[in-house]
C-alpha positions in Angstrom: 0.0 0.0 0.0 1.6 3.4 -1.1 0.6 6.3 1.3 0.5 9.8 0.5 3.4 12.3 1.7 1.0 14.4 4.4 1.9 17.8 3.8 1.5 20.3 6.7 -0.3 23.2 7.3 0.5 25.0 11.3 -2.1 27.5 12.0 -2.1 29.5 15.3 -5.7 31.3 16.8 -6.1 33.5 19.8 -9.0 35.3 22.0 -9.1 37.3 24.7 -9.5 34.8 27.6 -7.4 32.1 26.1 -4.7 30.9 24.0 -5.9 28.3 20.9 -2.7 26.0 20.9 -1.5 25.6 17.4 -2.4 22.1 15.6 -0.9 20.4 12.2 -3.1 20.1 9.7 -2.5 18.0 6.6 -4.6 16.5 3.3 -4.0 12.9 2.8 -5.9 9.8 1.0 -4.1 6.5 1.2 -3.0 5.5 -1.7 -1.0 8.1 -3.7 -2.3 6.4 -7.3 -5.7 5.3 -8.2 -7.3 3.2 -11.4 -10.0 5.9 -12.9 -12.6 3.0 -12.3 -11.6 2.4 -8.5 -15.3 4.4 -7.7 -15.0 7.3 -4.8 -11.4 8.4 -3.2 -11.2 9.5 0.2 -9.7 12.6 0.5 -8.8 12.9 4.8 -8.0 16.4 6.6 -6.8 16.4 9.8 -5.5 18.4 12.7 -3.3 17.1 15.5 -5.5 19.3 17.9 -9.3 20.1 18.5 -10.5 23.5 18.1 -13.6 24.8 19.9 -15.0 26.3 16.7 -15.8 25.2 13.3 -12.9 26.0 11.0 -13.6 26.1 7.3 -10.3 24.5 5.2 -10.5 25.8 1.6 -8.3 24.1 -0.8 -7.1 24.6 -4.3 -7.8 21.6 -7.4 -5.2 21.7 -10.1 -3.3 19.1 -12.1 -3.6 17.2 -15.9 -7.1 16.0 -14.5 -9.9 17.4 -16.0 -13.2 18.3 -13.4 -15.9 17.0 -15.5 -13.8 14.2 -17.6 -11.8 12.3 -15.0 -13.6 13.2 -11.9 -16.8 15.0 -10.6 -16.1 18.6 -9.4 -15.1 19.3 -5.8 -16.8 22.4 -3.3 -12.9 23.7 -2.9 -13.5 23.8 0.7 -14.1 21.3 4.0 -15.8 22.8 7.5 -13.5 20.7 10.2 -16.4 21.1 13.1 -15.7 22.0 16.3 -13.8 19.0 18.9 -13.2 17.3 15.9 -10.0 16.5 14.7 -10.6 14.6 10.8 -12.8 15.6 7.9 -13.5 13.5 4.7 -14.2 14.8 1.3 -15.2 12.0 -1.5 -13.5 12.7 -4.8 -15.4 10.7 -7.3 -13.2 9.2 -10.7 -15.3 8.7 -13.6 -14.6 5.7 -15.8 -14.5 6.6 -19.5 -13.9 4.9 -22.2 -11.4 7.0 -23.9 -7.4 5.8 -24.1 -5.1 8.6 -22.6 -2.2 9.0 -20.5 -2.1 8.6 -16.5 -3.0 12.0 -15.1 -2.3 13.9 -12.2 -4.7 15.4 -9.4 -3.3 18.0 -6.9 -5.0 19.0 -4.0 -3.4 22.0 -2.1 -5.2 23.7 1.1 -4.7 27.6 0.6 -6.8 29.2 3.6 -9.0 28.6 6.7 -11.6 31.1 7.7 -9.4 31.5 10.8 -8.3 35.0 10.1 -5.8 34.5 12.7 -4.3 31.3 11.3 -0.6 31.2 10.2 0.3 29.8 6.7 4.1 28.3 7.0 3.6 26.4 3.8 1.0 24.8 1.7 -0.3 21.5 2.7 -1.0 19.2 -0.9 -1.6 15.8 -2.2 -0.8 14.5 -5.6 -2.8 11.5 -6.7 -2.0 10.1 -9.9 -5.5 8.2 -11.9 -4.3 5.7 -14.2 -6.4 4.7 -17.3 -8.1 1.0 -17.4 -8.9 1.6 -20.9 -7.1 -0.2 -24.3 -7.0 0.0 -28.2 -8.6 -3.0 -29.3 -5.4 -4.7 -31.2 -2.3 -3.5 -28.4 -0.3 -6.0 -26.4 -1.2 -9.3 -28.7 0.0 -11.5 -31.8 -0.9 -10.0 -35.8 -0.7 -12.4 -38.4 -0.9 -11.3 -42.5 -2.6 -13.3 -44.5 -1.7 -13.5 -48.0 -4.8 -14.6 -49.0 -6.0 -16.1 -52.7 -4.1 -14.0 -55.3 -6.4 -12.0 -57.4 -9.7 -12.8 -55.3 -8.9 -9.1 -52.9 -9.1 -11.3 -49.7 -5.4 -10.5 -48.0 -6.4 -10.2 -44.3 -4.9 -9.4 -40.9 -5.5 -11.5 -38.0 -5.1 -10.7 -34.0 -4.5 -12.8 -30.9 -4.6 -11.1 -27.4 -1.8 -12.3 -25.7 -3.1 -14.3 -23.5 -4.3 -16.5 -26.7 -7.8 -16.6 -25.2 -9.0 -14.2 -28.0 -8.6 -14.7 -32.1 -10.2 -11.8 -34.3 -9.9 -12.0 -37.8 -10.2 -9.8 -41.1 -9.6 -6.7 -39.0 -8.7 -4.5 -41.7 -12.1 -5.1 -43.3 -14.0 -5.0 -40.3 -12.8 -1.4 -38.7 -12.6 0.1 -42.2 -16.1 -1.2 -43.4 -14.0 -2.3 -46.9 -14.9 -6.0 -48.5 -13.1 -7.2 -51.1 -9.3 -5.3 -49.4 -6.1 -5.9 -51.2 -4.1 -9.1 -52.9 -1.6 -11.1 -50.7 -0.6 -9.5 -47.4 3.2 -10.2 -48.0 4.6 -8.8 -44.4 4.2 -5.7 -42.5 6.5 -3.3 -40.5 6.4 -0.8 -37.9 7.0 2.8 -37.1 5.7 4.3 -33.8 1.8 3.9 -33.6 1.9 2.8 -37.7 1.8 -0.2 -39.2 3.0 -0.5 -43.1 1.2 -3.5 -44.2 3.2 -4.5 -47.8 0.4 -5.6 -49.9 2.4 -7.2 -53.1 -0.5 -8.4 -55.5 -1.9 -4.8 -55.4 1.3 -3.4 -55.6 0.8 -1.1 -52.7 1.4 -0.6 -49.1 -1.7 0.5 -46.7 -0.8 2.7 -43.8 -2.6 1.9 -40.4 -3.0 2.8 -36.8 -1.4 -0.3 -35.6 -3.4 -0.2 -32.1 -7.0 0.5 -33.7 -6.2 -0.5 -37.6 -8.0 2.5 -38.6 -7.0 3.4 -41.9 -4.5 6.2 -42.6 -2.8 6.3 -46.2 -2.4 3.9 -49.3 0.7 4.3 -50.9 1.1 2.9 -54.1 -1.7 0.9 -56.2 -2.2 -1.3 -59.1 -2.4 1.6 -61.5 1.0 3.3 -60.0 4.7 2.9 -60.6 5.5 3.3 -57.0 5.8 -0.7 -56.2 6.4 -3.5 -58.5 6.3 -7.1 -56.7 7.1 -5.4 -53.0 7.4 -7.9 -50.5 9.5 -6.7 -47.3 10.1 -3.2 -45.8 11.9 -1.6 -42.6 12.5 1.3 -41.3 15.9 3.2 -41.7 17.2 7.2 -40.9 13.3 8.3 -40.6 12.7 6.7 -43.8 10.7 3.6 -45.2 12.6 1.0 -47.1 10.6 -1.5 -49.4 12.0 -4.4 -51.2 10.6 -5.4 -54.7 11.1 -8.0 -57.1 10.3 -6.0 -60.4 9.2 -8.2 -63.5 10.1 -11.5 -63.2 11.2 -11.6 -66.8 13.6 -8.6 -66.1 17.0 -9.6 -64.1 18.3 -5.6 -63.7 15.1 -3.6 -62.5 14.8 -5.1 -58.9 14.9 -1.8 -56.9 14.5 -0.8 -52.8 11.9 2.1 -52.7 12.5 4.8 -50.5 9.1 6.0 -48.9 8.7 9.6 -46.8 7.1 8.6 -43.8 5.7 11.8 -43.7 3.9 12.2 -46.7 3.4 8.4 -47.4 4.9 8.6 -51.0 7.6 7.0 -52.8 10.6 9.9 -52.8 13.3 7.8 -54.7 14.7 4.4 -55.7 17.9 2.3 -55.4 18.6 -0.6 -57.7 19.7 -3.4 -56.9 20.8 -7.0 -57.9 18.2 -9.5 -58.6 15.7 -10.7 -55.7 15.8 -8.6 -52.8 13.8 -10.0 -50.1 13.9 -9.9 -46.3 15.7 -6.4 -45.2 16.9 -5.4 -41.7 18.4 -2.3 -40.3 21.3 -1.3 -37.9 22.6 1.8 -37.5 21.0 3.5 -40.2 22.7 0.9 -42.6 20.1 -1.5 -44.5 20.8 -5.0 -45.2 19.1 -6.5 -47.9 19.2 -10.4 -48.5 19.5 -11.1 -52.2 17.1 -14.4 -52.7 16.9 -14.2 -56.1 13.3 -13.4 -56.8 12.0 -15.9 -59.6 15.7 -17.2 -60.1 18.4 -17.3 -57.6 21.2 -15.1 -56.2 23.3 -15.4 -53.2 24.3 -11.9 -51.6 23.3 -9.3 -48.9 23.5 -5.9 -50.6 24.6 -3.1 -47.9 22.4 0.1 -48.1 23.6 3.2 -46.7 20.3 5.2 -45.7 22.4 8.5 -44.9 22.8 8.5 -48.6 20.6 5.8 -50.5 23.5 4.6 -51.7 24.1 0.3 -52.3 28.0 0.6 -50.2 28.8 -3.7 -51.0 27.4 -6.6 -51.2 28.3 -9.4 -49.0 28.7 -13.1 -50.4 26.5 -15.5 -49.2 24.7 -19.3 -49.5 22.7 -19.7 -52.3 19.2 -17.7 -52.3 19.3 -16.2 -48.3 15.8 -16.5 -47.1 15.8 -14.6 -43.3 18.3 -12.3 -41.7 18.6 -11.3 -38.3 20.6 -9.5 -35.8 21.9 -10.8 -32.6 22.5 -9.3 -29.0 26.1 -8.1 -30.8 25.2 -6.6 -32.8 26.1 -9.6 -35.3 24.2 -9.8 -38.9 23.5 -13.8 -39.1 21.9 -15.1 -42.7 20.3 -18.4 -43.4 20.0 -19.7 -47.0 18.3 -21.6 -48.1 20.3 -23.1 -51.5 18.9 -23.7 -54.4 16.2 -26.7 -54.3 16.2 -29.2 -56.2 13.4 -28.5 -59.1 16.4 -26.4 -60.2 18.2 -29.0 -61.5 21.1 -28.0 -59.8 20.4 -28.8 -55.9 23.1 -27.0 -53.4 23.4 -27.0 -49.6 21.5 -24.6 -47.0 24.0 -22.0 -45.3 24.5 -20.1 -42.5 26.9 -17.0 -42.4 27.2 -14.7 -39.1 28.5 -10.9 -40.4 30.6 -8.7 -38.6 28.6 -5.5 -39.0 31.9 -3.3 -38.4 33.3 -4.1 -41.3 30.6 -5.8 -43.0 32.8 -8.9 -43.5 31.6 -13.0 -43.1 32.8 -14.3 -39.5 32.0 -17.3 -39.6 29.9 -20.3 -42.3 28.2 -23.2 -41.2 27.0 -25.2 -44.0 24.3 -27.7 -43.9 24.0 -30.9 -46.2 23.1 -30.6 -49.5 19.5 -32.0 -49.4 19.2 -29.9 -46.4 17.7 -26.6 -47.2 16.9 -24.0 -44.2 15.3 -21.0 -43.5 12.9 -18.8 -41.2 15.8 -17.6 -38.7 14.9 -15.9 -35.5 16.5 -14.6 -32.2 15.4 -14.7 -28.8 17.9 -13.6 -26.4 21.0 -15.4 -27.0 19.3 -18.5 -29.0 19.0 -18.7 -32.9 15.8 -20.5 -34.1 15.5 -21.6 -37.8 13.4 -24.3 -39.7 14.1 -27.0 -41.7 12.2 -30.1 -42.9 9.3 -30.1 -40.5 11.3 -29.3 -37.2 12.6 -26.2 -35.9 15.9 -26.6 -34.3 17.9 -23.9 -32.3 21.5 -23.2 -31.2 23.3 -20.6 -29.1 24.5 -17.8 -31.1 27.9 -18.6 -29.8 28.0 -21.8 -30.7 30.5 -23.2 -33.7 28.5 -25.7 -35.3 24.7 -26.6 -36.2 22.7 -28.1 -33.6 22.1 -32.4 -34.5 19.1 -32.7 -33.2 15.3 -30.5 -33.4 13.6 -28.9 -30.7 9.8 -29.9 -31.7 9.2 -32.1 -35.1 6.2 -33.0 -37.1 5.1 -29.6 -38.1 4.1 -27.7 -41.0 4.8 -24.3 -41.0 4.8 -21.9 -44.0 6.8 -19.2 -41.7 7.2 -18.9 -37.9 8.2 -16.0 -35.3 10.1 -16.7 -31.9 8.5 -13.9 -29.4 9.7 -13.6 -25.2 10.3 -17.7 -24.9 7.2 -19.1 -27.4 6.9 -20.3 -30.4 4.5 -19.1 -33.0 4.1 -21.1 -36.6 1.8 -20.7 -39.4 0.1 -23.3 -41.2 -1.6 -22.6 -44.5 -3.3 -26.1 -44.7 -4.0 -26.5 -48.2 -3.6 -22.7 -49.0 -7.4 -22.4 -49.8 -9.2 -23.1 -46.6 -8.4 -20.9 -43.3 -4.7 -21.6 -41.9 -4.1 -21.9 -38.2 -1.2 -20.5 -35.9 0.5 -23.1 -33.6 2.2 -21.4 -30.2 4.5 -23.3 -28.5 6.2 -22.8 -25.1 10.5 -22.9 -25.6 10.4 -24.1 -21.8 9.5 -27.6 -22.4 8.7 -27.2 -26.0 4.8 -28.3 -25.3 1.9 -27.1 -27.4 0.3 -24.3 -25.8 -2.7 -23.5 -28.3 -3.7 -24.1 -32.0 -5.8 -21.0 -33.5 -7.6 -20.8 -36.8 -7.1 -18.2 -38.5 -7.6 -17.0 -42.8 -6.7 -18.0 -45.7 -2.9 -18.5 -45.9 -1.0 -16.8 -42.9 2.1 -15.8 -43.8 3.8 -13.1 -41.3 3.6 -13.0 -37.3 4.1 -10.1 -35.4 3.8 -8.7 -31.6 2.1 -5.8 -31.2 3.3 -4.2 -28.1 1.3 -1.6 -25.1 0.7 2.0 -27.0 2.8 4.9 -25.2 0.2 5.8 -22.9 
């Protein structure tokens, strides 16, 4: 229990035939924070002494609280009877519905009708009322769907984080739209946005990523901004968005450069065939090369100071996931080239020194062995091959021999504070599901059905209050 600092008020009073002795009187409630739903407050004066008249205390209401919106208006003033010694006022919070920021009440006692009384300083409380309200989609799981391609029926799902709670086609629902977008390829995130990458409509839709409200569209079928996106994140204020470019065309695979402030495309950077997955550190973009509709086998090195390509960094064949570790390390997983190419090579993974933008270290899997979906949790790599996800410490010099959990079927999976989540697209016309497993003991905690062909998985934190 958290009790209010009493602040003190010494008053003296005095008559002809005696002498009032001087009492302490201070404001006080006990607790010095209260949920805007906890009901009525009470707000205690007191004196240390008992006066034989009624003394009125008047006292001042100031703060962020708003009389009215947070709590019913007080009188400003208490009448401390006569032999008594503690007065109560009820402050009443009123429980609205709105989202906003913890705000503060101050109470302060400026006067008594005691003309006599002495002021040595300002006796005040300050209570702090703390919202009990939420955005609908904070502090859970989003999954993109990809959805049918050319049908418009791309979707985003959410889980509450306790897994209790699945809502899907949220887009559509908060935004009143039907038929939305073709094939929710990924999503990223920029303070309360969320860039959803939409690459059948070549376009990327702009949303409030705690209520999904709608808030820009960049791009479109019957634009040049986009052409095959599929990944983007977020570098020097700026939004970077992979794209694939005609499949028939080798040299126009280009990163586009979006202005997060006017939510348009500002400029271009070509780039080698197939970039895909894209990370950031330190304002420098790393780009992993897959290959698009053929195959390639380098991280291209962006500098977003000046949207310049600096290098490219060999790699296995077609690098399907990138991520960065605790280090600052740049670790890549690919996937080599399967075998409907006709020329079947091994999965690799290479660990980057970032400094100098160099390869560390290689680990390289059997040829018929073909990675990919890498993830970092703490000090743990995660990746997934052949029905099983397997994991390793990111210090370690060689590939784990044995899985973590088999027998599963995921199209992609995300590692998030010790669990597991995995997407299964089923047979990638009927809904998918999303698997959630916990890294402890590597049990099953849940199975969720969600839409039509999941594809990305994301945690969508508290919003900044």
């Amino acid at each position: 229990m958290l009790t209010a600092a009493m602040a003190t008020l010494l008053f003296a009073s005095c008559s002809d035939d005696d002498e009032q002795v001087p009492g302490t009187v201070g404001i006080s409630t006990v607790e010095d924070s209260y949920e805007e739903g906890a009901g009525t407050v009470a707000v205690t004066i007191t004196t240390t002494e008992a006066y034989d008249m009624d003394v009125t205390v008047n006292y001042e209401v100031s703060g962020t609280a708003t009389s009215g919106e947070d709590f019913t208006a007080l009188s400003g003033s208490a009448i401390l009877l006569a032999g008594e010694t503690t007065i109560e006022q009820s402050l009443v919070l009123i429980d609205d519905e709105d989202v906003e920021p913890s705000e503060a009440l101050i109470l302060t006692i400026t006067s008594t009708s005691n003309t006599q009384d002495v002021i040595g300083s300002n006796s005040s409380v300050t209570l702090t009322i703390t919202d009990n309200d939420s955005y609908p989609f904070e502090n859970g799981i989003l999954v993109s769907h990809e959805g049918n391609f050319g049908q418009g029926n791309a979707s985003v799902s959410f889980i509450s984080n306790d897994l209790s709670d699945v809502q899907n086609g949220i887009f559509k629902s908060v935004n009143g739209v039907t038929a939305w977008g073709d094939n929710a390829q990924s999503m990223a995130f920029n303070g309360d946005y969320a860039y959803i990458v939409m690459n059948g409509s070549q376009k990327v839709e702009v949303v409030n990523r705690y209520t999904f409200e709608s808030v820009a569209t960049i791009g479109g079928p019957s634009k040049a901004d986009f052409l095959n996106p599929r990944y983007m994140a977020i570098a020097n204020g700026k939004g970077y968005v992979t794209n694939w470019g005609d499949g028939s065309n080798p040299d126009d695979d280009y990163v586009a450069v979006i202005n997060l402030e006017s939510n348009t495309v500002e400029t271009t950077i070509s780039v080698v065939e197939g970039p895909e997955r894209i990370v950031v550190k330190d304002n420098m973009v790393y780009v992993a090369q897959q290959g698009g509709y053929n195959q390639n086998n380098v991280v291209s090195v962006i500098d977003a100071t000046t949207n310049a390509v600096t290098t490219t960094i060999a790699v296995g064949d077609r690098p399907n996931s990138l991520q960065l570790d605790a280090d600052g390390n740049l670790w890549v997983i690919s996937g080599g080239n399967p075998s409907w190419t006709g020329s079947e090579t091994a999965g690799q993974m290479d660990k980057i020194n970032t400094t100098n933008n160099t390869v560390a270290s290689t680990l390289n899997f059997a040829e018929t062995e073909h990675p990919g979906s890498l993830e970092v949790d703490g000090a743990n790599l995660y990746y997934y091959m052949s029905g099983s996800v397997y994991a390793m410490d990111a210090k370690s010099t060689a590939l784990p021999t044995t899985s973590e959990i088999t027998g599963l079927s995921f199209y992609d999976m995300a590692v998030i504070d010790g669990k597991l989540y995995g997407v299964d697209a089923k047979n990638y016309v009927s809904n998918g599901s999303l698997e959630v497993y916990d890294l402890t003991d590597n049990s099953l905690l849940t199975s969720k059905e969600v839409s039509i062909i999941p594809g990305g998985i994301y945690y969508n934190g508290i919003a900044e209050r």
